[in-house]
N, C-alpha and C positions, 0 to 999 in steps of 0.2 A: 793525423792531420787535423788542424783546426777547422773548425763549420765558420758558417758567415755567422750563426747564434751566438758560438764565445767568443767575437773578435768584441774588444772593448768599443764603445758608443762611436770614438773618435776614428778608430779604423774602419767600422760600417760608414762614418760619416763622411769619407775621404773613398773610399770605396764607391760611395754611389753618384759622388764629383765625378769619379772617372768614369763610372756608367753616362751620367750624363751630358759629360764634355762628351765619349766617343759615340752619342748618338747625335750630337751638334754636327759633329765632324761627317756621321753618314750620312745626316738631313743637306747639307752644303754638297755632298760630293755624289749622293746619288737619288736625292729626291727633289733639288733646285729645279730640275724641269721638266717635272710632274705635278708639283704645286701651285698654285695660282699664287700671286703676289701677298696678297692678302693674307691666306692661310701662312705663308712663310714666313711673313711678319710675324704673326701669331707664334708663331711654334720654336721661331727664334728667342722673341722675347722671353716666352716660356720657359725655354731650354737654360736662356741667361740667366735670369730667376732661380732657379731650382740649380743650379750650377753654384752660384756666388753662395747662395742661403746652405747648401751642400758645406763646402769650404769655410763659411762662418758660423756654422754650427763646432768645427771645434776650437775655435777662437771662444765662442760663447758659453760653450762647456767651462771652459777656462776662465773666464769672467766672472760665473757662478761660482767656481771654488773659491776663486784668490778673495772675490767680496762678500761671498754669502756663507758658504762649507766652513772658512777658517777660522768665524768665529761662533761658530754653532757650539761649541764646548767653553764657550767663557759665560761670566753670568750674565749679561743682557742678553744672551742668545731667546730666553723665553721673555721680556719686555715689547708692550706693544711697540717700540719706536724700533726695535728688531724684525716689527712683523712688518711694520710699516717699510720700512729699508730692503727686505726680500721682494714686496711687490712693488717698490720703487724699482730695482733691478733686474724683473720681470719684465716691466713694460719697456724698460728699454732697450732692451735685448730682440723685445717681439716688435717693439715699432723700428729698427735698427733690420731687423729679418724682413719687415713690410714693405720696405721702401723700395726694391725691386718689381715689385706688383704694382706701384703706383700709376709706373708709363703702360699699364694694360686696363688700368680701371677709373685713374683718377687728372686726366688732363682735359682743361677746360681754359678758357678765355683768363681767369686767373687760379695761381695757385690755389689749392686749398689748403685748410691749414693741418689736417694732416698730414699732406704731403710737407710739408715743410717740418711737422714734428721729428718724422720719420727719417729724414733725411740727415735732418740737424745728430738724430742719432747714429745714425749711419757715422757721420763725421766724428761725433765723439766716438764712437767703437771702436773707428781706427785707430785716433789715437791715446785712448785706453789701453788695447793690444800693446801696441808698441811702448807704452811704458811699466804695464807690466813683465813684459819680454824683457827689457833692458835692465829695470830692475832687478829684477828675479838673474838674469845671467852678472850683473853687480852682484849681488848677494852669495851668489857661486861661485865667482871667482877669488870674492874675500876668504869665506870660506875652504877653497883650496890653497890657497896663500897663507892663512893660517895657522892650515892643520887643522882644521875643527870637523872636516867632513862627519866625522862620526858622532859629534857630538851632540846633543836637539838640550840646552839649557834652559831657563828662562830667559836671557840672552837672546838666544835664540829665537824661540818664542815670539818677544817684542820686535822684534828686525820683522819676524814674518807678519806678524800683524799690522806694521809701519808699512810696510810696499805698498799691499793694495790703498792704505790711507791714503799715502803719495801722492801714489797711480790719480787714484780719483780723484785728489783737490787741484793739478797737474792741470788732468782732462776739464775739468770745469771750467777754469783760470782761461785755457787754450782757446775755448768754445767758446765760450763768451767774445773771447778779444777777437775771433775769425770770425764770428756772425756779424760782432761792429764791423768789422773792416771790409765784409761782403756787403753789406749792406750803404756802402758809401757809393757815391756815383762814382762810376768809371774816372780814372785820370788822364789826363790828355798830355800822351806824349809827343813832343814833338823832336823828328828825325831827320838833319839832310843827309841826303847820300847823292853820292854824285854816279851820273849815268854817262857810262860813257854811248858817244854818238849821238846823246839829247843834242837836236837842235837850239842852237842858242835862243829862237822865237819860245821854246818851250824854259826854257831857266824859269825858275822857283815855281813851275807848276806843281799845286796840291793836291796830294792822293790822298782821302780820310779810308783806313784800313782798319774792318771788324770784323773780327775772328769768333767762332764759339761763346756765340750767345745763348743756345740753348733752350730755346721756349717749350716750355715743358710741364712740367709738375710742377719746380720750382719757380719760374720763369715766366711773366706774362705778360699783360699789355702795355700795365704800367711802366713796367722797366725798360721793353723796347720804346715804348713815347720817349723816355725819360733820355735815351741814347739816340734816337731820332732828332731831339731837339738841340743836342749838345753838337750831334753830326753839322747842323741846319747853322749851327754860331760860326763851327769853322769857315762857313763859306768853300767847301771844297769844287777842285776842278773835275774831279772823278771822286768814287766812294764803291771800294771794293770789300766785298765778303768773301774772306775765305775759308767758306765750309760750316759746319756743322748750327745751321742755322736754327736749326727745331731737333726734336725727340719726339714728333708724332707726327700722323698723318696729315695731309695740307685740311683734308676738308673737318677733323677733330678741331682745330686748332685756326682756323683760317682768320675769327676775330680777331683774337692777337698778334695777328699780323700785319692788321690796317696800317698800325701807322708808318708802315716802310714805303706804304706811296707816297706821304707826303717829303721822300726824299728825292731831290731837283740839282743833280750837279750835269752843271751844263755839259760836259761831256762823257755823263754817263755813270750809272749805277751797272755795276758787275759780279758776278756770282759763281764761284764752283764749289762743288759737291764735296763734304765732307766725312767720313765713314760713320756718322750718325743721322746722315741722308741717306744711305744704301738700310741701314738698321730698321727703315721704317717702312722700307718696300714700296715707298708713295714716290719715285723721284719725279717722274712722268708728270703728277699731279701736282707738286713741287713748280715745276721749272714753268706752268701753264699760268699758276699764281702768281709768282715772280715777276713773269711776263707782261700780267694786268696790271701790275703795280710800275709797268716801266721799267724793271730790272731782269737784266741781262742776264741769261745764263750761258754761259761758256763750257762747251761742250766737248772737250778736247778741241777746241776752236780757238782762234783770233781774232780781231779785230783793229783796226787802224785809228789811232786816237792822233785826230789831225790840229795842229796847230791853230788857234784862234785868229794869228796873228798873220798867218802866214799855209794857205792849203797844200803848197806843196814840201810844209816840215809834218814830218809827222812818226811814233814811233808804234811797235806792235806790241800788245795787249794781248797775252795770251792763259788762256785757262783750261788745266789738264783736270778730268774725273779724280777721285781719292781712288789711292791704291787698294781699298776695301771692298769697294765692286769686282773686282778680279777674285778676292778671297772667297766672296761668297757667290761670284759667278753670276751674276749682275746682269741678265743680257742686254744687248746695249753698250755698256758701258766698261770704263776700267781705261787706265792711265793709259793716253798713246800720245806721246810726245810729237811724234814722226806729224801725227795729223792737225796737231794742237797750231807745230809752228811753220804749218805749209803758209807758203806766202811771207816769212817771213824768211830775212837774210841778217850775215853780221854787218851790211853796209847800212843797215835803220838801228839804233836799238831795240831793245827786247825784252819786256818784263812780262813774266810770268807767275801765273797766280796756280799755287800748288801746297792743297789744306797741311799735308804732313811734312815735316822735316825730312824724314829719309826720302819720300819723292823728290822732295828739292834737292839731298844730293844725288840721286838716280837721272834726275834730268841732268845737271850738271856731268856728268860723266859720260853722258852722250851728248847735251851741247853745251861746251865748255865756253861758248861765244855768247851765251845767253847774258843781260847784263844786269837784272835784277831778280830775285824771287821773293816771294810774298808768302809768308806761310801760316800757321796756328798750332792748333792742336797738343801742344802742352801743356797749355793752362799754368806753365813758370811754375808745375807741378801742384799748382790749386792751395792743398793743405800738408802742411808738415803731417805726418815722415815722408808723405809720397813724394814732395819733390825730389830726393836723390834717386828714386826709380826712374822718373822722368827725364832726370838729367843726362842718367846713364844709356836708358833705350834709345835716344834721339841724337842723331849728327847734330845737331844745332837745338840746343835748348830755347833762348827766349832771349829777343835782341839782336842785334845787329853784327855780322859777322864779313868779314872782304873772303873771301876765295878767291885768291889769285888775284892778277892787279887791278882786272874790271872788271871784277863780277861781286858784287855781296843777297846777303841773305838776310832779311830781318823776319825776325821769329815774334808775332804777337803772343804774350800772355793771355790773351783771352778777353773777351770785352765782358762777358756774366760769369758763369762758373757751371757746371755741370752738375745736375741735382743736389750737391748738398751745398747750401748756401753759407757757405764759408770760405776764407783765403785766410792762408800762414804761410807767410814766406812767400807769398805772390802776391799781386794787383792786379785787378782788372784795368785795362787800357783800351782808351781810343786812341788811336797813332794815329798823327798827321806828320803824312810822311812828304818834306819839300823835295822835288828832283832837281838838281843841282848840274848843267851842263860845262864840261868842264871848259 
């Protein structure tokens, strides 16, 4: 029988992922209500950390060989611009491992800029990985197609040492153009959709809808001013958040929050909880700040958003907790539809505000009458390779979708991005969405 001593690096290092996913798993199932909030934050974060850094330690193994080990046997192997090149690939592998620890040590009123190093490597590691991976399974399948499996030529040889080249000048090219295009202000999309049952008094009233902003390590004052004042041009009738507003505590982070009171839409700023508001164990403290700023939280609650024109048109505004409070046991909280849309009937319309796509079809499958939902949390999957995961996990990826003849679903991309500051293959958006009475 093998010991845990001769399992190779990459089996200990997938080994002790699984030690510390199944003590994640018994922290949520049997110590949620022995812990105070605070410690649980703690210990989650932690757990996350040491989870992910587990699991990319043998991506990173693998990083090391393909760019540093393969060519340790050719002649520049001993040249300073070889020594130079391993601790270039050193750092970024450890600031790539770092970036998990940032939301436990390093958020403040604005980024800092190692958080933003860390993260930007984070992004290129991913996608590193995946072209090494894709490469490398190229190169294997040529190779069995062939016939040359058995063969290692100078041929050979150069193929191997072209991959990682690839690989890397790939990831550079990628990162760069995803840092420009994160770094751009939000695009403002505009959507009508038609509601059935809007009062005609209510035709082309404006919702401005922002999703996963994220204020955090990456994410700070700046940027929210920067989408507070682009909010402020729309002119909106309502200005709804759905979810994941921060990645830290209200009172870490509270300065860069200021400038969400300077937003004023005459019927109302709205709010629910996204599973990176449960992550931070503050929601309590969350939803009190919200409050001083004028912004609504919706609580598995509704609300009546009354006609300007007219008090007795009016339609229901409602907003369910993120299915992530229930995961992690939340007390309080956690999706309940039943109570979200008391007070409400299919004789008013119905829009609901529900951060992840699969709750939006979980609601829809017990109220099939409801006539709009509001979602996020895909972020239009952020950065290549990850949008096809994204795609795949989510009823509803990103955009506007009808279920059935009066009901649709529009899915925000995301108004920032989630600590690494980049987008491929996605936008950020502000969506001003017109309600359309038929």
């Amino acid at each position: 029988m093998i010991s845990f001593k001769q399992l190779p690096i990459e089996a200990k290092a997938i080994v002790a992922a699984g030690v510390v996913f199944f003590s994640m798993m018994l922290s949520r199932s049997y110590l949620a209500e022995k812990l105070d909030f605070r410690t649980r934050h703690w210990l989650l974060r932690l757990q996350m950390a040491l989870f992910f850094n587990s699991l990319m330690l043998v991506g990173s193994l693998h990083v090391w060989r393909s760019t540093v080990t393969t060519f340790t046997r050719s002649s520049a192997a001993s040249s300073f611009c070889f020594m130079l090149w391993k601790v270039a690939v050193f750092v970024f592998l450890a600031l790539a491992h770092s970036s998990f620890f940032t939301l436990l040590f390093l958020v403040a009123e604005e980024p800092y800029f190692f958080s933003l190093a860390a993260y930007t490597c984070l992004g290129a590691y991913i996608i590193l990985i995946f072209f090494l991976f894709t490469l490398g399974s190229v190169e294997q399948a040529y190779k069995f197609l062939a016939g040359r499996a058995a063969k290692a030529g100078t041929g050979s040889k150069n193929r191997t040492a072209l991959k990682p080249v690839l690989a890397v000048l790939l990831t550079v090219v990628l990162t760069v153009v995803g840092l420009l295009n994160a770094s751009q202000p939000p695009t403002v999309n505009s959507v009508e959709i038609p509601v059935h049952k809007l009062p005609s008094t209510m035709n082309n009233l404006k919702v401005v809808l922002l999703s996963d902003i994220h204020l955090g390590p990456t994410v700070g004052k700046t940027k929210l001013a920067m989408i507070v004042r682009m909010v402020k041009a729309l002119k909106p009738d309502i200005t709804v958040i759905v979810g994941d507003l921060s990645d830290a505590e209200a009172k870490i982070i509270r300065p860069a929050v200021e400038p969400l009171g300077e937003l004023d839409s005459p019927l109302g700023t709205y709010f629910v909880t996204g599973n990176h508001e449960y992550y931070t164990s503050d929601v309590s403290n969350w939803f009190e700040l919200l409050k001083s700023f004028n912004i609504q939280p919706l609580h598995n609650e509704n609300v009546k958003i009354v006609s300007p024109k007219s008090t007795s048109d009016w339609f229901c505004l409602a907003g369910v907790d993120d299915i992530e409070a229930d995961v992690l046991r939340y007390s309080g909280h956690g999706m309940d539809l039943k109570k979200a849309l008391r007070g409400c009937s299919s004789e008013h319309a119905m829009v609901l505000l529900a951060h992840q796509p699969i709750a939006a079809k979980w609601a829809l499958q017990e109220r099939p009458d409801i006539n709009l939902i509001l979602s996020g949390h895909t972020h239009g999957g952020q950065i290549f390779p990850l949008n096809a995961g994204a795609y795949l996990l989510n009823p509803f990826f990103v955009g506007l979708y009808q279920v059935g003849q009066n009901t649709f679903v529009y899915v925000s991309p995301g108004t920032m991005y989630y600590g690494i500051p980049m987008r491929l293959g996605s936008r950020a958006e502000i969506t001003e969405i017109i309600l359309r009475s038929p």
